[in-house]
C-alpha positions as CSV (number, residue, x, y, z in Angstrom):
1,X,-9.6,-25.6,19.0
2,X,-7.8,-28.5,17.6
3,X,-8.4,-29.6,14.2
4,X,-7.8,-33.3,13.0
5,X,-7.9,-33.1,9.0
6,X,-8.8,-36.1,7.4
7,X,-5.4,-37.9,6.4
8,X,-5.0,-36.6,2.4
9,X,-4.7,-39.3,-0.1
10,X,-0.6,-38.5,-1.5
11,X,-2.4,-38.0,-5.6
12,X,-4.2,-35.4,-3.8
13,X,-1.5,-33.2,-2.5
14,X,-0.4,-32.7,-6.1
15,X,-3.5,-31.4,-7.2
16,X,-4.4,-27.8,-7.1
17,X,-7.7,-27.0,-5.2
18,X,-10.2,-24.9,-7.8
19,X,-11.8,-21.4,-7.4
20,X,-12.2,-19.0,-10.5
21,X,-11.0,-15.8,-10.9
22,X,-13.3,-14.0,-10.4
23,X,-14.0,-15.2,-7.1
24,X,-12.7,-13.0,-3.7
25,X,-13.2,-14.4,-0.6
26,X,-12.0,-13.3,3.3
27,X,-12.0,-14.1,6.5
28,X,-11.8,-12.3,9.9
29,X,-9.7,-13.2,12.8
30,X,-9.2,-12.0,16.2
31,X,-5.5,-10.7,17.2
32,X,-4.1,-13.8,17.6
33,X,-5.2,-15.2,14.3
34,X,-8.2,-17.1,15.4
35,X,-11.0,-17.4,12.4
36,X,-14.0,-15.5,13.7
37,X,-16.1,-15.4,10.2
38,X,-15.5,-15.5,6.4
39,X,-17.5,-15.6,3.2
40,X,-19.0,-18.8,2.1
41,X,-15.9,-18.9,-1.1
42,X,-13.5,-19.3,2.1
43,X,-15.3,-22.0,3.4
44,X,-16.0,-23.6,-0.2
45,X,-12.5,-23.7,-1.5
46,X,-10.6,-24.7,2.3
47,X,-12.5,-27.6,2.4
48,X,-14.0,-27.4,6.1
49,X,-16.9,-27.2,7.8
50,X,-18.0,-24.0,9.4
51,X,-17.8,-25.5,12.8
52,X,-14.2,-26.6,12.1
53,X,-13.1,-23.1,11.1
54,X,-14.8,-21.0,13.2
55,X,-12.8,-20.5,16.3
56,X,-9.6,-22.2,15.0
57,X,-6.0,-20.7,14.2
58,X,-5.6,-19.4,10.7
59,X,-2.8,-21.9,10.0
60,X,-5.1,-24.0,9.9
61,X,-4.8,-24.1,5.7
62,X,-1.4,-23.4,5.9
63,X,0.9,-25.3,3.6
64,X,3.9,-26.4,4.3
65,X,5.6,-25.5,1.1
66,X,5.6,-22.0,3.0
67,X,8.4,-20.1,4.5
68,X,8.5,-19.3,7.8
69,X,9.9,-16.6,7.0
70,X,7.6,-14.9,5.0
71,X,4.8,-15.0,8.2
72,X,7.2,-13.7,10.3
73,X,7.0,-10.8,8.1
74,X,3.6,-10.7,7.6
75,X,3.3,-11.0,11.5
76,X,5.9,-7.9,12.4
77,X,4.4,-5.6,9.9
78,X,0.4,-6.4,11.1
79,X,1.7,-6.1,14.5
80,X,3.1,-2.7,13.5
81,X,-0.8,-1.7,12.5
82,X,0.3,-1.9,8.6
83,X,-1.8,-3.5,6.2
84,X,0.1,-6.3,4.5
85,X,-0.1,-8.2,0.8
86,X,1.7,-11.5,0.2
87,X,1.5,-14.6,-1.9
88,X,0.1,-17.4,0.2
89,X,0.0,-21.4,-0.8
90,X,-2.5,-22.7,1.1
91,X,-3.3,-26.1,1.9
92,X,-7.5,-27.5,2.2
93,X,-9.0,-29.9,4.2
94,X,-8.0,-32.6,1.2
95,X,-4.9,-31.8,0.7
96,X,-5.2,-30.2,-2.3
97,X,-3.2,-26.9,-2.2
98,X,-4.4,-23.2,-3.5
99,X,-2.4,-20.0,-3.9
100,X,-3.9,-17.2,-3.0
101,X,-2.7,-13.0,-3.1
102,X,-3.9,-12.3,0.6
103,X,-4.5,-8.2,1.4
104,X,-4.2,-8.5,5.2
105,X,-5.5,-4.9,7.4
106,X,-5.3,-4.7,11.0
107,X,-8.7,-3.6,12.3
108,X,-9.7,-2.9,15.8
109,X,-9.7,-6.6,17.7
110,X,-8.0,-8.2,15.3
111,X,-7.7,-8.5,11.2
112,X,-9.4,-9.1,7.6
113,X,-7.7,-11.1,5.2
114,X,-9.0,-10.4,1.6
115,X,-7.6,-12.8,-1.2
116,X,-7.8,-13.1,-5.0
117,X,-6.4,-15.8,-7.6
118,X,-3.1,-14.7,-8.6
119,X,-2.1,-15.0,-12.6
120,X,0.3,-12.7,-13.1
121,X,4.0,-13.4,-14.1
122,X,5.5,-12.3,-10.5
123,X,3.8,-15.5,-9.1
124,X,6.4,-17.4,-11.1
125,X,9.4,-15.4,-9.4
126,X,7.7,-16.3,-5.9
127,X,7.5,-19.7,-6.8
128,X,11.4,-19.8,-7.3
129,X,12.1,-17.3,-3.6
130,X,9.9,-19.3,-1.5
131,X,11.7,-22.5,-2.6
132,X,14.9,-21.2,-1.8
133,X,13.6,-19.6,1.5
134,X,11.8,-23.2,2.3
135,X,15.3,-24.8,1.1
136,X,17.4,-22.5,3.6
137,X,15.3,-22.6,6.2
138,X,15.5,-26.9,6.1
139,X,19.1,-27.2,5.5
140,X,20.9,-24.4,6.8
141,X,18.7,-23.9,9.6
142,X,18.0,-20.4,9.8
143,X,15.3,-19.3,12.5
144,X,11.6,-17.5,10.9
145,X,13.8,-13.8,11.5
146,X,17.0,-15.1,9.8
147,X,14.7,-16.1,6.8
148,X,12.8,-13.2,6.8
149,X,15.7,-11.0,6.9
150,X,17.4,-13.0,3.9
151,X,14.2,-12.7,2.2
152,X,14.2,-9.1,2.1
153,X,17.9,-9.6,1.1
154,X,16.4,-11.4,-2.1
155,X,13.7,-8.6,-2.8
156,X,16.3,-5.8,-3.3
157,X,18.4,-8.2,-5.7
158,X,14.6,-8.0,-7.3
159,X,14.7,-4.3,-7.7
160,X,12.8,-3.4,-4.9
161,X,14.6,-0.7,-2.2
162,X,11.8,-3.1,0.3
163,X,9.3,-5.9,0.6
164,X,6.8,-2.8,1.0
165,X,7.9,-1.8,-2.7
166,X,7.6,-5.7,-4.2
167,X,4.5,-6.4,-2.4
168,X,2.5,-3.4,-4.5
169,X,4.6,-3.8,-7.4
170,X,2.7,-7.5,-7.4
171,X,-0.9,-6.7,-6.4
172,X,-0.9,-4.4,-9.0
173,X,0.3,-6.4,-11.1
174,X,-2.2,-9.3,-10.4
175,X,-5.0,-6.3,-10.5
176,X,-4.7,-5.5,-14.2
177,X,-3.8,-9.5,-14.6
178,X,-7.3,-10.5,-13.3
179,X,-8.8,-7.8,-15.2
180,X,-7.5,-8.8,-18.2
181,X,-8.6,-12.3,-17.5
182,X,-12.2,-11.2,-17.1
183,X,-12.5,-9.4,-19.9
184,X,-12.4,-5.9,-18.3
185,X,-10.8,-2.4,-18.9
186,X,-7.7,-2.2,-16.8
187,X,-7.8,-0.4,-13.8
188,X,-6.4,3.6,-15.5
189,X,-5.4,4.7,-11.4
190,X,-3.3,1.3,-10.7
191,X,-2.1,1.0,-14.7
192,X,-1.4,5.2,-14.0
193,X,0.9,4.5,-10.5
194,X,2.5,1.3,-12.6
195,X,3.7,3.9,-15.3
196,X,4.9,6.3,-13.9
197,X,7.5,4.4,-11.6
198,X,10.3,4.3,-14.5
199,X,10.2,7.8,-15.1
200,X,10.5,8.3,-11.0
201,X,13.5,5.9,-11.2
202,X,15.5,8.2,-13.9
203,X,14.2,11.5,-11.2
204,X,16.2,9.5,-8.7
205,X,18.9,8.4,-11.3
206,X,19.1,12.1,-12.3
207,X,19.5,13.4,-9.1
208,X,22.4,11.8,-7.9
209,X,24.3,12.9,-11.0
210,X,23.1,16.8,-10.3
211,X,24.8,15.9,-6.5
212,X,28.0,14.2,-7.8
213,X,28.0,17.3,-10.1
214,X,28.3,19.4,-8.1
215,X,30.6,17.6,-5.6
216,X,32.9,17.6,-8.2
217,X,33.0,21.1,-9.1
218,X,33.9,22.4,-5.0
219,X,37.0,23.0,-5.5
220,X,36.8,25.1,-8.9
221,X,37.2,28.2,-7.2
222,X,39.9,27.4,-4.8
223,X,42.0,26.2,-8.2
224,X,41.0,29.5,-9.7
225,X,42.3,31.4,-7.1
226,X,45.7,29.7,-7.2
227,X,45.8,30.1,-10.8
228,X,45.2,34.0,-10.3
229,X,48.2,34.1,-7.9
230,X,50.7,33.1,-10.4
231,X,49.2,35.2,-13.6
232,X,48.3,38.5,-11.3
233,X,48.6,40.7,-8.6
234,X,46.1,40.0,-6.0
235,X,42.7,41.9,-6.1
236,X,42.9,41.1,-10.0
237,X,40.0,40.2,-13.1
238,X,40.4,36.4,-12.5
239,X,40.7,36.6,-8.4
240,X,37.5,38.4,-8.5
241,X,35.8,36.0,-10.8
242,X,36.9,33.2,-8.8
243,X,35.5,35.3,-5.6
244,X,32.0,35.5,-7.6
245,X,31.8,32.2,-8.7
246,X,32.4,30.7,-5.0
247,X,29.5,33.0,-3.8
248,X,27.3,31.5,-6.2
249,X,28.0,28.0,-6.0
250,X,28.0,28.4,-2.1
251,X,23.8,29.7,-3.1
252,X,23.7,26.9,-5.5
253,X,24.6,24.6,-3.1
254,X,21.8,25.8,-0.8
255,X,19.5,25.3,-3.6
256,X,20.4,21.7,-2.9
257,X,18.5,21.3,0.3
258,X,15.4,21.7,-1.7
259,X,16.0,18.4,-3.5
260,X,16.0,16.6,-0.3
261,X,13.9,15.0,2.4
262,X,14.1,14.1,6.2
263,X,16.1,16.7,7.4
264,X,18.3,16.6,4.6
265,X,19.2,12.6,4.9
266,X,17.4,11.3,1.8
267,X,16.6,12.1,-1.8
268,X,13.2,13.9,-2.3
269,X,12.7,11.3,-5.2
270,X,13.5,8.4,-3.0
271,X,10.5,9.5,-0.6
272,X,8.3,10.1,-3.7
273,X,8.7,6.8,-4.8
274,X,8.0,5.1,-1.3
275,X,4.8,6.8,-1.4
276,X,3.9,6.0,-4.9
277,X,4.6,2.3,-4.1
278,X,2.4,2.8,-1.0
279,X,-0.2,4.6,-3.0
280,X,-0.4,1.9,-5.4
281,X,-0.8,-0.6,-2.6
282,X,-3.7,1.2,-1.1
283,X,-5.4,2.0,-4.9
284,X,-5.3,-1.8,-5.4
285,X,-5.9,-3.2,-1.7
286,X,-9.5,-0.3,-2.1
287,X,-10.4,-1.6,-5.6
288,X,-10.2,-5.6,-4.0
289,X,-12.3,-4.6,-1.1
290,X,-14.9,-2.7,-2.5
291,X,-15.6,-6.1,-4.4
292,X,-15.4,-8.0,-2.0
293,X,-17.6,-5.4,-0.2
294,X,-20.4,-5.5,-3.5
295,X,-20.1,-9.6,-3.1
296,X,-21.1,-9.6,0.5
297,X,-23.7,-6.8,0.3
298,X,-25.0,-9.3,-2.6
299,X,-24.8,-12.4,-1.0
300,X,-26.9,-10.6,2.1
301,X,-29.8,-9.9,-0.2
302,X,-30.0,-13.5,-2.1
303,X,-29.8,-15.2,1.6
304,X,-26.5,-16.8,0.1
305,X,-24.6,-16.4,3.9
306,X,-24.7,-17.4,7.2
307,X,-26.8,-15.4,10.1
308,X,-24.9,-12.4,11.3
309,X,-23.2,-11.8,8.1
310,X,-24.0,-7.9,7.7
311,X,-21.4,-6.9,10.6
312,X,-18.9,-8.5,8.0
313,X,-20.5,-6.2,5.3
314,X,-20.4,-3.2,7.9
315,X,-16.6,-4.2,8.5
316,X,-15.4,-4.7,5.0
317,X,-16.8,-1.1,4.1
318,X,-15.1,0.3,6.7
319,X,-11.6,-0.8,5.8
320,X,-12.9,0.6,2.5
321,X,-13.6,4.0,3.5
322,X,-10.1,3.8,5.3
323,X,-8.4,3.0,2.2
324,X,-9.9,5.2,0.3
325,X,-9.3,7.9,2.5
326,X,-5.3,7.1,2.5
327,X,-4.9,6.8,-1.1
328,X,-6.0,10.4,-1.9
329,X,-4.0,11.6,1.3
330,X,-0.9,9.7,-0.2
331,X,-0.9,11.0,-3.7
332,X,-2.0,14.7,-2.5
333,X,1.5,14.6,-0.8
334,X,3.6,12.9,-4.5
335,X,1.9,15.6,-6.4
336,X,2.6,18.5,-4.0
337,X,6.3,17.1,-3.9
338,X,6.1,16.0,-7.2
339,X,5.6,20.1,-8.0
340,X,7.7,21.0,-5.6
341,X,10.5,19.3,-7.6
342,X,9.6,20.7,-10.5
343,X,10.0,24.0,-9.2
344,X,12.9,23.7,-7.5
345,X,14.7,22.5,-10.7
346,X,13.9,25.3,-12.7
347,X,15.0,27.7,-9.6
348,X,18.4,25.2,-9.9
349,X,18.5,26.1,-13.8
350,X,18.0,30.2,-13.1
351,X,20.9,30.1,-10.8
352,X,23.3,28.0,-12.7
353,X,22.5,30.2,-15.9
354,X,23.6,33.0,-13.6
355,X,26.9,30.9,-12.5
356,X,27.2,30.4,-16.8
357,X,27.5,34.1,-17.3
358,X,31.2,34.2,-14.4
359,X,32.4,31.1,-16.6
360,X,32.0,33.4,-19.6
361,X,33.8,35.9,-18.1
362,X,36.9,34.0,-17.0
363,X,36.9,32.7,-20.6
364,X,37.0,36.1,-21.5
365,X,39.6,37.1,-19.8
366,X,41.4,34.3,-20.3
367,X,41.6,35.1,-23.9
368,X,43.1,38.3,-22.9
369,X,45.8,36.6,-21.2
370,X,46.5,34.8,-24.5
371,X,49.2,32.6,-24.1
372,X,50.2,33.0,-20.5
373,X,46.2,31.7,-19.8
374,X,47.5,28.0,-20.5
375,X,47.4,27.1,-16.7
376,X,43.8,28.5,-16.2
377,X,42.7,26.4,-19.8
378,X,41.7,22.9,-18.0
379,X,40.0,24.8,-15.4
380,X,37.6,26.5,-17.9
381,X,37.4,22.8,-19.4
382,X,36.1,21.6,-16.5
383,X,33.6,24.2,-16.1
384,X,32.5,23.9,-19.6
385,X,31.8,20.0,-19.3
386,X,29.8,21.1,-15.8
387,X,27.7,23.8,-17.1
388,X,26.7,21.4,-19.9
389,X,26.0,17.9,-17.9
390,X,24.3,20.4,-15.2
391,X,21.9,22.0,-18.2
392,X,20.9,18.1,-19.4
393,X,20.4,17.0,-16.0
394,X,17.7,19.2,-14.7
395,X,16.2,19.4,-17.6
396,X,15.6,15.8,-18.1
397,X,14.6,16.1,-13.9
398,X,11.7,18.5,-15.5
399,X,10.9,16.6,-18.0
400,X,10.5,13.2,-16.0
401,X,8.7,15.3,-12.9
402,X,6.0,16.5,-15.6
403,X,5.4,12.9,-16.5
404,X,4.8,11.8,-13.2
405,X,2.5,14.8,-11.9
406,X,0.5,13.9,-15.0
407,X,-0.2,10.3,-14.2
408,X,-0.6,11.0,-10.2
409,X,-3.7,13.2,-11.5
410,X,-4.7,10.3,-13.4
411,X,-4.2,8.2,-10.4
412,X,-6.6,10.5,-8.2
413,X,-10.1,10.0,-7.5
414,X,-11.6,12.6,-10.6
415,X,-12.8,15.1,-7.9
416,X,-9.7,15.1,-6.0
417,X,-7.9,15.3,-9.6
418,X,-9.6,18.6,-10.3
419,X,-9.3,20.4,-6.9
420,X,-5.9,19.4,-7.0
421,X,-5.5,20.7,-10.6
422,X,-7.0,24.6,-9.3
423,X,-5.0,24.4,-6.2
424,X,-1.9,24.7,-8.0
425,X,-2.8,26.4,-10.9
426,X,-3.6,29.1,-8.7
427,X,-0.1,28.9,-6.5
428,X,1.9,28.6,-9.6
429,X,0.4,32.0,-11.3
430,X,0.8,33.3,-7.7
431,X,4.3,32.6,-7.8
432,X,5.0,33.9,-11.2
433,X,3.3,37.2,-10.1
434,X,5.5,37.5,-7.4
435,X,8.3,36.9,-9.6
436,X,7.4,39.3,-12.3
437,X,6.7,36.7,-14.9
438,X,3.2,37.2,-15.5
């Protein structure tokens, strides 16, 4: 269908199109972007007529203060079947512009587009990216891919490893935003997932040192072994403890593979923290459409929409079933790992107490040696300064991980929370049975 707006007068493309905050409003297209229905807010605030909207391309209320780059990304990750959130300007049948934080899901036949007033402080930063995205894609010419890979360029110098990471850093940012607006308790899951992402950072942070670490300490027992050579016959005190200390940091080392993911390419923390950002995009996306959802259902019993609106309804609690459904799924996975990582850092800490007790020794024995020891002194230095920075590490790692398995049970639904709670109570007195502990 072809639309020919009405020809805006220029004072109106200045001025800013109103809807309140507390106002949600969708629309549902097919898989080429063609509006099929929407709720009568959509149809209030874009200015048109149902029978210009109906059947006509979404870009329809697009404004051209957007990068092209920014749908292209929106397009490849729907396209990909993943539900998408990004800050939209939008333009109405006037002229008058409105921005909008669209939550878009692929459903089957096409898509739902659910969209909230955006007041939080990241709208500002978007405000200064899409002008520069707008900016490069005018006079430098780059094609909608060349911008959209430049704008994910821009996103990491934001922080973010990925537009995945900034997109649900934002919408749950605009969540506890509007609810503060309105007067409301914040949302405790979303404000829980927001909390706990600093103390995930220093897990990652912390990790790398414990691999650096220990990087740097390989080649401890082969200069131990050459330092034996010249004080000793071979077979001696310090050869031996060399020997021993190379079979431990050879099972040390193994313990390693338990702080990573993938096959042993990525971090365990780094994975964590994807899935927290994606848990905290499906918390907020689920708390946005079962409004949405309570608006419609609403709206159907007051006679306040259009004939055929309950398959809308019907739709919209789908997607929130779906959501829901995902979010516990995605934090029962962060707090198994989350536990996992706990563990496995004390396990770390038993067996570099036991590596502690052969530095001991070769300080020992080089006090024995007295003065002929000299050569073996910066050796034992070294290992002093890596039993200490090894200690500190994991048990800030512990210290962080308890942090964050606390808030991802404050992040779960309370019934999950609890199950989840027993379930590894249960394995953890398990595990100290086995181990004698208890």
């Amino acid at each position: 269908m072809n639309i020919q707006a009405p020809a805006p007068d220029f004072a109106l493309k200045n001025e800013e199109a109103p809807f309140d905050i507390s106002e949600l409003f969708f629309s549902r297209t097919d898989e080429r972007g063609v509006i099929e229905a929407g709720n009568a807010v959509f149809q209030r605030v874009s200015g048109y007529e149902w029978s210009a909207l109906i059947g006509a391309p979404h870009k329809v209320v697009r404004h051209s203060d957007m990068p092209k780059g920014l749908f292209h990304i929106l397009w490849a990750r729907l396209k990909a079947g993943l539900p998408t959130g990004a800050y939209i300007k939008n333009r109405a049948a006037d002229g008058r512009y409105y921005w909008v934080y669209a939550i878009v899901t692929p459903i089957e036949g096409g898509y739902v587009s659910v969209r909230l007033k955006p007041t939080s402080p990241v709208l500002q930063t978007v405000f200064e990216e899409y002008a520069e995205a707008v900016r490069a894609e005018t006079e430098e010419g780059l094609s909608a891919e060349q911008s959209a890979a430049r704008m994910c360029e821009r996103v990491g110098g934001l922080g973010f490893a990925t537009y995945d990471a900034f997109s649900s850093y934002a919408i749950a940012n605009e969540i506890l935003a509007r609810d503060r607006a309105l007067g409301r308790e914040e949302d405790q899951r979303i404000k829980s997932l927001k909390f706990l992402l600093p103390a995930l950072k220093e897990i990652e942070s912390e990790q790398k040192k414990l691999f650096h670490a220990f990087e740097a300490i390989r080649g401890i027992p082969s200069n131990m072994r050459i330092v034996a050579s010249r004080l000793e016959p071979a077979g001696g005190p310090i050869s031996a403890i060399s020997q021993n200390y190379r079979l431990m940091s050879n099972e040390v080392t193994e313990q390693l593979s338990a702080f990573s993911s993938d096959d042993g390419s990525r971090n365990l923390s780094d994975t964590i923290l994807e899935r927290v950002y994606r848990a905290m995009f499906i918390v907020a996306a689920a708390r946005v459409q079962r409004e949405v959802g309570e608006n419609a259902h609403k709206a159907i019993q007051t006679g306040d929409q259009r004939d055929g609106f309950q398959y809308e309804s019907e739709v919209l609690e789908t997607i929130l079933e779906d959501y829901m459904r995902q979010s516990t799924e995605t934090l029962a996975s962060v707090y198994q790992d989350i536990a996992r990582l706990m563990q496995s850092s004390k396990d770390l800490k038993q067996l570099v107490t036991g590596l502690d007790s052969i530095r001991v020794l070769c300080r020992v024995e080089a006090g024995r040696l007295g003065s002929n020891s000299v050569a073996l002194t910066p050796v034992i230095d070294q290992l002093d300064r890596f039993h200490v920075d090894i200690d500190r590490t994991l048990e800030r790692i512990v210290e962080h991980a308890a942090e964050v398995k606390r808030l991802v049970e404050k992040a779960m639904p309370r019934s999950v929370s609890r199950t989840m709670y027993a379930v590894h109570g249960n394995m953890t007195r398990r595990g100290q049975r086995a181990n004698g502990l208890t």
